[in-house]
Rosetta silent file (secondary structure, phi, psi, omega in degrees, C-alpha in Angstrom):
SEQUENCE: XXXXXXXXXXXXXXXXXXXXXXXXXXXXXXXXXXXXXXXXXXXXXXXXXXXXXXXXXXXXXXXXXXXXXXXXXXXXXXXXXXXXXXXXXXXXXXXXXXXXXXXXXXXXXXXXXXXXXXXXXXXXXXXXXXXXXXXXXXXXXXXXXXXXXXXXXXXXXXXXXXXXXXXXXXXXXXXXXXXXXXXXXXXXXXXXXXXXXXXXX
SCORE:     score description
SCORE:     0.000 S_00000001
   1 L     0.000  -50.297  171.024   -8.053  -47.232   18.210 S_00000001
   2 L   -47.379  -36.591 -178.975   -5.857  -46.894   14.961 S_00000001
   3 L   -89.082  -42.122  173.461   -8.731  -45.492   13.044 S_00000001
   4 L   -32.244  -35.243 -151.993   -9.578  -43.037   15.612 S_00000001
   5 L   -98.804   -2.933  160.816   -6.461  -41.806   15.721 S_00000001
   6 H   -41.688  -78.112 -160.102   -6.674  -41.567   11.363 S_00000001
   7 H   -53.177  -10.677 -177.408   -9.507  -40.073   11.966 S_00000001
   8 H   -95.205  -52.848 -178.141   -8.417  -37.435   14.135 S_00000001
   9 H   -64.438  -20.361  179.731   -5.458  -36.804   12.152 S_00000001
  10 H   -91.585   -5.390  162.091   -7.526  -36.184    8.863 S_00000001
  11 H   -77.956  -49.552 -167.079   -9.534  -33.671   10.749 S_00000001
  12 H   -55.503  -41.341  178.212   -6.992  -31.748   12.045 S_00000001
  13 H   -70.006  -25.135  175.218   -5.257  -31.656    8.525 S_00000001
  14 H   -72.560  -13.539 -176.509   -8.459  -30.544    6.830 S_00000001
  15 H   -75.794  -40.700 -174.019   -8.721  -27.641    9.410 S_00000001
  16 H   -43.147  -48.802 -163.633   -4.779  -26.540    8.699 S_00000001
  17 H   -73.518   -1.260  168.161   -5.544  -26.753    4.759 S_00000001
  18 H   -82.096  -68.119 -154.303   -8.799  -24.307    5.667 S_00000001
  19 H   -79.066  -22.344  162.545   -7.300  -22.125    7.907 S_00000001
  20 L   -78.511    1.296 -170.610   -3.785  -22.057    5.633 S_00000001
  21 L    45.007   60.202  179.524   -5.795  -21.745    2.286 S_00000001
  22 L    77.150   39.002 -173.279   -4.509  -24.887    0.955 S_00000001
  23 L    50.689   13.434  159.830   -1.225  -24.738    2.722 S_00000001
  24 L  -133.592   37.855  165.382   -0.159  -21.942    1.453 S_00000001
  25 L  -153.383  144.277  174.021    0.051  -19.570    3.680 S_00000001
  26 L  -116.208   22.377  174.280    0.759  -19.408    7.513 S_00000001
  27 L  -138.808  138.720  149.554   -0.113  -15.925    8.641 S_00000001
  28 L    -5.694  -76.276 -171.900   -3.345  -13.719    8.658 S_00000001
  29 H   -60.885  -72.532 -159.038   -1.476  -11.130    6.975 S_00000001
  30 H   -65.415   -6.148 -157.332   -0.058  -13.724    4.192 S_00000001
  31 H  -114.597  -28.829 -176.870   -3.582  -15.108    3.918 S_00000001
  32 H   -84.771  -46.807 -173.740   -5.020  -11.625    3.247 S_00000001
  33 L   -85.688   26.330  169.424   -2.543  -10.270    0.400 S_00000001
  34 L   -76.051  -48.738 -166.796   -3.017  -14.417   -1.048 S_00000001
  35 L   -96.444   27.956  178.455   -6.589  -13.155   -1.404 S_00000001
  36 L  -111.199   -8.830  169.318   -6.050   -9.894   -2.518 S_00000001
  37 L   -87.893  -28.221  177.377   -4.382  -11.157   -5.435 S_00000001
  38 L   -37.360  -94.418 -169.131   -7.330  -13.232   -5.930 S_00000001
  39 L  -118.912   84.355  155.781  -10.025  -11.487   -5.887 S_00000001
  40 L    -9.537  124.184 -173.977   -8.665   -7.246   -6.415 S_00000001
  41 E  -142.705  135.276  170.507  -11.043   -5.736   -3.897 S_00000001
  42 L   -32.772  179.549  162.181  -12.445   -1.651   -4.343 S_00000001
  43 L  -120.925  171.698  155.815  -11.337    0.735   -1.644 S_00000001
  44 L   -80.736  162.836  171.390  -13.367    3.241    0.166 S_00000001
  45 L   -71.396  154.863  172.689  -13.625    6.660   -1.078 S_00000001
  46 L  -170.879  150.598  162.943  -11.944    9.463    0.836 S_00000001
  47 E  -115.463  160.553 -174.833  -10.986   12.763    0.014 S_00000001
  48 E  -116.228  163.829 -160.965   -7.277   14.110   -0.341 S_00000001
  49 E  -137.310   70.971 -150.695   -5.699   16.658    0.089 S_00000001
  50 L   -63.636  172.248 -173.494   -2.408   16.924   -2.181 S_00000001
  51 L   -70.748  -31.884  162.073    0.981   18.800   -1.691 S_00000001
  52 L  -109.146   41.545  177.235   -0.156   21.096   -3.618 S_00000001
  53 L   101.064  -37.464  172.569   -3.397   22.071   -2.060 S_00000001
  54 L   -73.497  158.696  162.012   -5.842   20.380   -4.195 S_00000001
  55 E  -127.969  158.351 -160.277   -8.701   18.079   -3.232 S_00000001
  56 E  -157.725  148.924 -176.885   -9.378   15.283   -4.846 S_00000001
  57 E   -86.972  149.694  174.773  -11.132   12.129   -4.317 S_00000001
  58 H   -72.556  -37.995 -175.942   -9.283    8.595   -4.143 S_00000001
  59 H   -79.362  -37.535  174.866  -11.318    6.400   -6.173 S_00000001
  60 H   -60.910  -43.509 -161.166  -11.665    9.081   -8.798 S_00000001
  61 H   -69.619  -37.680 -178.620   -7.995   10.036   -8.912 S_00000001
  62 H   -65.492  -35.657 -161.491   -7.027    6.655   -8.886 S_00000001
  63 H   -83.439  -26.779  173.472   -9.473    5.637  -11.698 S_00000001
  64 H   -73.747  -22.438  160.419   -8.646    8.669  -13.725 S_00000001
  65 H   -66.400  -29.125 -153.759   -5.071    8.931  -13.830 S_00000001
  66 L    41.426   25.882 -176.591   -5.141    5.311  -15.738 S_00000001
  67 L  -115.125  169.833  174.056   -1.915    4.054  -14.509 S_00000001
  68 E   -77.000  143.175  161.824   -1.248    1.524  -12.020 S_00000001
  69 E   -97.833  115.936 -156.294   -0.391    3.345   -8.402 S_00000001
  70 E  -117.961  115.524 -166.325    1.852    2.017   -6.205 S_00000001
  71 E  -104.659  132.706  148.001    0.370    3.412   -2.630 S_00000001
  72 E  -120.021  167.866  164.297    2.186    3.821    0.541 S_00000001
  73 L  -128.836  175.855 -160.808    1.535    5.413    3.569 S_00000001
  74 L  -165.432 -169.548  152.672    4.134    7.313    5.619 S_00000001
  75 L  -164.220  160.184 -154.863    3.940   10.657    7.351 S_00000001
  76 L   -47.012  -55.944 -150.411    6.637   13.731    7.452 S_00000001
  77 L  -104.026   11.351  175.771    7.971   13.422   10.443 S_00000001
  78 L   -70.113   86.249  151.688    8.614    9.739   10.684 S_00000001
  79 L   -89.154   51.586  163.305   12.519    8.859   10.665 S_00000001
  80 L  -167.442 -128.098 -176.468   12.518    5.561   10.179 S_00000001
  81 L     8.242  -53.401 -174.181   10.271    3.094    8.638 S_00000001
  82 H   -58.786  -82.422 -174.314    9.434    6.318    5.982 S_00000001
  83 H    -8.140  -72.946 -148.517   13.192    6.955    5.535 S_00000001
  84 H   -56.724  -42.089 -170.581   13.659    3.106    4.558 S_00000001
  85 H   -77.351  -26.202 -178.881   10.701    3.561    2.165 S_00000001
  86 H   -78.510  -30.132  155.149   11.300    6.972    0.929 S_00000001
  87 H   -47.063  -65.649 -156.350   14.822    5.161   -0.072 S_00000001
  88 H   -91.514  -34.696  172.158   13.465    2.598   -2.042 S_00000001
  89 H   -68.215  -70.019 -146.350   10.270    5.153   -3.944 S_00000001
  90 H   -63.242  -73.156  158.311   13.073    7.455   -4.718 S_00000001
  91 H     3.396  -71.707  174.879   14.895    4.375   -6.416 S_00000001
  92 H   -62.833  -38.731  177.043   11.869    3.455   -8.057 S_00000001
  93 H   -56.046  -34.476 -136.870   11.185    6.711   -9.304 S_00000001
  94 H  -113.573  -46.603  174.704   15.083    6.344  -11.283 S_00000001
  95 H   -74.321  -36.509  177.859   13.699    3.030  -12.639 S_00000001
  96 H   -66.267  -22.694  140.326   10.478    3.921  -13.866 S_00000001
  97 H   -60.637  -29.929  151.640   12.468    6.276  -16.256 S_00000001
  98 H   -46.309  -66.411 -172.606   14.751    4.109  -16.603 S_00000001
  99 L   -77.088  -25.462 -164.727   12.114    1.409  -18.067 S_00000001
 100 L    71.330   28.817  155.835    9.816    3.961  -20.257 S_00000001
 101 L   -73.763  -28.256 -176.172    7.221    3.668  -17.641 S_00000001
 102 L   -26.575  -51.409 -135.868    6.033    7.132  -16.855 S_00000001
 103 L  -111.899    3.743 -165.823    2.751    6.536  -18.437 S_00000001
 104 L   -97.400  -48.511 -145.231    2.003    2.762  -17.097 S_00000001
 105 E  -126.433  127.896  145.967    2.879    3.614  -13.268 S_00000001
 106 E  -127.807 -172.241  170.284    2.912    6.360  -10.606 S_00000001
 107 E  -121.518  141.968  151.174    3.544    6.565   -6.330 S_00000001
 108 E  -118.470  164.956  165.016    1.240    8.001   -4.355 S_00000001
 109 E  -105.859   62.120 -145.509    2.132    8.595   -0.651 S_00000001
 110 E  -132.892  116.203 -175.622   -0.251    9.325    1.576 S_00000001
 111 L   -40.036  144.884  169.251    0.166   10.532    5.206 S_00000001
 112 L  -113.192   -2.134  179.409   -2.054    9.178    8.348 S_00000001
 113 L   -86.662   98.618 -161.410   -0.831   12.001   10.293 S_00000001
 114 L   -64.063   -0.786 -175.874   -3.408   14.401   10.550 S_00000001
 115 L  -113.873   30.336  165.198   -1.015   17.373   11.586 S_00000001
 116 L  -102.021  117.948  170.356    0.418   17.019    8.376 S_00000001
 117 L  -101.099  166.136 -155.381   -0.412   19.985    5.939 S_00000001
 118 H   -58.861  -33.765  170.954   -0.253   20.313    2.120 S_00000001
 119 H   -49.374  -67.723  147.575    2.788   22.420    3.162 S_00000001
 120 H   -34.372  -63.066 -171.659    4.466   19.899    5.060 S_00000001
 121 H   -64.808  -56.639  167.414    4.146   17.257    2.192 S_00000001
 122 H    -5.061  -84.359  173.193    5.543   19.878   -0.296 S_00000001
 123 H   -39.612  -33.897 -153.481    8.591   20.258    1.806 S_00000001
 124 H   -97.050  -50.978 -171.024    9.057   16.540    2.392 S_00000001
 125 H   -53.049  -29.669 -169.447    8.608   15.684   -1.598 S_00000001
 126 H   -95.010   -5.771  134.916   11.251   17.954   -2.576 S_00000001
 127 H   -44.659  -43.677 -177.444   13.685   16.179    0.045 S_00000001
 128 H  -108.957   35.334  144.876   13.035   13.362   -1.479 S_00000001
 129 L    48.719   61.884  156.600   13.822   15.231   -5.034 S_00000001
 130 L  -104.120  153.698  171.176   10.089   13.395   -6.448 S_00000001
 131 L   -63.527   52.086 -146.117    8.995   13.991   -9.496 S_00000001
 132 L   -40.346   -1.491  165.803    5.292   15.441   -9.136 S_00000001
 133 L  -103.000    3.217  159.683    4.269   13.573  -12.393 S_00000001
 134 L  -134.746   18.737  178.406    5.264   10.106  -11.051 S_00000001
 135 E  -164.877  101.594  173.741    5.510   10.719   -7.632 S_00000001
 136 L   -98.683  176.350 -165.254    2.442   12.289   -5.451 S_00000001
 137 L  -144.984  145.330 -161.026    2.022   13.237   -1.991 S_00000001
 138 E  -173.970  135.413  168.339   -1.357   13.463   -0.287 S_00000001
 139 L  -119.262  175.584 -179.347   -3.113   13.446    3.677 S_00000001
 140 L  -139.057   74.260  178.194   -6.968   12.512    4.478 S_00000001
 141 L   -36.765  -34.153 -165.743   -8.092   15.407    6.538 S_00000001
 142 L   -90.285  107.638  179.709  -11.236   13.272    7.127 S_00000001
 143 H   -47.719  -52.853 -166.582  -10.895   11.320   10.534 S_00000001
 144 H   -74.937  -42.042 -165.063  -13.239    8.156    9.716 S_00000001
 145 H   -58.956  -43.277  155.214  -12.336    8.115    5.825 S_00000001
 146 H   -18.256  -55.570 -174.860   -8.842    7.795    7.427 S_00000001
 147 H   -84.532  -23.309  167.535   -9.473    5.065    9.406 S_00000001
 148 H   -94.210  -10.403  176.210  -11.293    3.477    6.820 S_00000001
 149 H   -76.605  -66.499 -138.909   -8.650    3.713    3.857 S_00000001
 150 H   -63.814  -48.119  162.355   -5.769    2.855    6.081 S_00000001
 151 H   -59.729  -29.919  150.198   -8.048   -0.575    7.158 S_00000001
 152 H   -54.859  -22.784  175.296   -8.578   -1.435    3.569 S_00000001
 153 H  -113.106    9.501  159.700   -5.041   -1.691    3.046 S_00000001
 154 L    87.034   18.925  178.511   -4.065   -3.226    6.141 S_00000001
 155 L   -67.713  164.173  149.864   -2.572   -0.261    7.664 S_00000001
 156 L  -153.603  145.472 -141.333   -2.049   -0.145   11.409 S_00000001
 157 E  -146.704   93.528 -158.702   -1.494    2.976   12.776 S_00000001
 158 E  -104.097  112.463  159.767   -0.186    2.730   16.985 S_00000001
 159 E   -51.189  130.060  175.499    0.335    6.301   18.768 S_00000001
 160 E  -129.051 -171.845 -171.683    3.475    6.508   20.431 S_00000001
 161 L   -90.229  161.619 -174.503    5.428    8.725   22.331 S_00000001
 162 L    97.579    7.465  169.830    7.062   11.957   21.398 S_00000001
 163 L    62.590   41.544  158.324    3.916   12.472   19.040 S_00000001
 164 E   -99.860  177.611  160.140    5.170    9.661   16.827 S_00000001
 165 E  -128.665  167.186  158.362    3.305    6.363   15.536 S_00000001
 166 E  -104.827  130.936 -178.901    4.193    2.614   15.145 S_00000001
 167 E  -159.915 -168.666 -174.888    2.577    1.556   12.249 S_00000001
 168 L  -115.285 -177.417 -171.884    3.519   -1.156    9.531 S_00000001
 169 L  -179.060  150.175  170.536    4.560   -0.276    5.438 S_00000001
 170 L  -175.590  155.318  176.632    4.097   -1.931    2.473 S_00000001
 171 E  -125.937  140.305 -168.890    3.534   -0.688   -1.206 S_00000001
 172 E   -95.793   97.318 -152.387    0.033   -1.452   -2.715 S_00000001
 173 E   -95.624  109.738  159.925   -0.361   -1.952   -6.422 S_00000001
 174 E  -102.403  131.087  162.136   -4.367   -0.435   -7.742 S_00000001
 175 L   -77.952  161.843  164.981   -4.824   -1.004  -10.841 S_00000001
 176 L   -47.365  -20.308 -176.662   -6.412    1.387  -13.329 S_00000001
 177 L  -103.791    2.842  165.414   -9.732    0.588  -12.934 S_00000001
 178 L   128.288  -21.980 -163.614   -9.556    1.412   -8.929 S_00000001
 179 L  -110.826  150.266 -174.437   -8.808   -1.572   -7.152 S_00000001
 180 E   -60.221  108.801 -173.796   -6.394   -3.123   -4.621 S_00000001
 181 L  -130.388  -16.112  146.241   -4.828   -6.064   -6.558 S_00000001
 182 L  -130.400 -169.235  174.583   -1.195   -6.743   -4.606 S_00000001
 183 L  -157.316  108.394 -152.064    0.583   -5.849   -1.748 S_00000001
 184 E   -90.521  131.608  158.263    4.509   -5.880   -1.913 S_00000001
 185 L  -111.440  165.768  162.437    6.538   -5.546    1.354 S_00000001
 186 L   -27.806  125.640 -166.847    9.205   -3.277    1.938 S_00000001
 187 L    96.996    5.511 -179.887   12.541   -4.314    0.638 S_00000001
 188 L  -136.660   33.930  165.012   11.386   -6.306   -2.799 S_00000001
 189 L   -59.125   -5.843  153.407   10.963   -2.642   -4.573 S_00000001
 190 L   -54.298  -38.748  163.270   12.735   -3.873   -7.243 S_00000001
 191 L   -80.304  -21.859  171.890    9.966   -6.272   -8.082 S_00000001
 192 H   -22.894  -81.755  168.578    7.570   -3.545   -8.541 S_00000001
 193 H   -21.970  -72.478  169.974    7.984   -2.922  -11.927 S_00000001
 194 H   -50.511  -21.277  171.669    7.420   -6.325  -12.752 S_00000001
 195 H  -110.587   11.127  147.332    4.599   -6.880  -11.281 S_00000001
 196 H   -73.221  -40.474 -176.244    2.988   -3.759  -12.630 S_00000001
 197 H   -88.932 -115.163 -144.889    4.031   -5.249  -16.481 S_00000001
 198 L   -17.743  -45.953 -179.962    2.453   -8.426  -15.150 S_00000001
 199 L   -82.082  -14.158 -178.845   -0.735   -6.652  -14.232 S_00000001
 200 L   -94.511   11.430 -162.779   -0.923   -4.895  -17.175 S_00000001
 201 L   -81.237    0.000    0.000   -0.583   -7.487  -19.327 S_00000001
């Protein structure tokens, strides 16, 4: 009876240390950015559509600027979540100047709201008094490439009422060569930096 119940107990712990990646993580979501640190993984392509009118593709822009990007997504008309975030990028903008960074690091931003125009972003970046050479603004006019960026990076994106969404935030450090390599949450923007001079290292 005693070894059964061994035996029971050392299965159950090998499933936790499976399903917990070695015990060290206990959520989906904590399990995903473990292995996104891992193994960096490409995005899809999409094209954008920047505050000031150009389009431009994401995997090119990303690979061609050569700086690390720190991505969020947000949209104009969002007072809250955005706010909190738009708070902490504007910060970050005052540090990356701060630091001699300009040329390592920029933010991009980029809206899920499709009734946001190039206009609309314009307006919202110079509220939040960014710096278009470290801090861009961008939407993805293209319904599926939408839906397919915003699932590489673990967006979720819930209509609500009053022609708002529920959605989630985090900011998402691609490297220069294109690819998704952490994911930061809201409130440890301060760590940014550092883990951009980590990745660059």
């Amino acid at each position: 009876m005693l070894l059964m119940v061994l035996l029971v107990a050392c299965v159950g712990a090998g499933a936790i240390y499976l399903q917990t990646d070695g015990f060290s993580v206990l959520t989906t979501e904590a399990a995903r950015r473990a292995d996104v640190m891992r193994h960096p993984r490409s995005l899809p392509d999409a094209v954008l559509q920047t505050a000031d009118g150009r389009a431009t593709a994401l995997r090119q822009g990303l690979r061609r600027d050569g700086r690390v990007a720190v991505v969020s997504f947000m949209y104009t008309r969002c007072f809250s979540i955005c706010l909190a975030m738009g708070s902490e990028l504007q910060q970050l903008q005052t540090s990356i100047v701060r630091r001699g960074m300009q040329d390592k690091v920029y933010l991009l931003s980029i809206s899920f709201d499709p009734a946001d125009t190039p206009a609309q972003l314009a307006r919202y970046a110079q509220s939040m008094h960014a710096d278009a050479s470290l801090w861009q603004f961008a939407v993805m006019p293209d319904a599926a490439q939408r839906t397919a960026v915003l699932d590489a990076f673990g967006i979720m994106v819930v209509p609500a009422p009053m022609k708002q969404f529920v959605h989630n935030a985090a900011y998402h450090l691609v490297a220069p060569d294109g690819r998704l390599q952490r994911i930061v949450d809201l409130g440890s923007a301060g760590l940014l930096l550092d883990y951009v001079a980590e990745m660059l290292q």
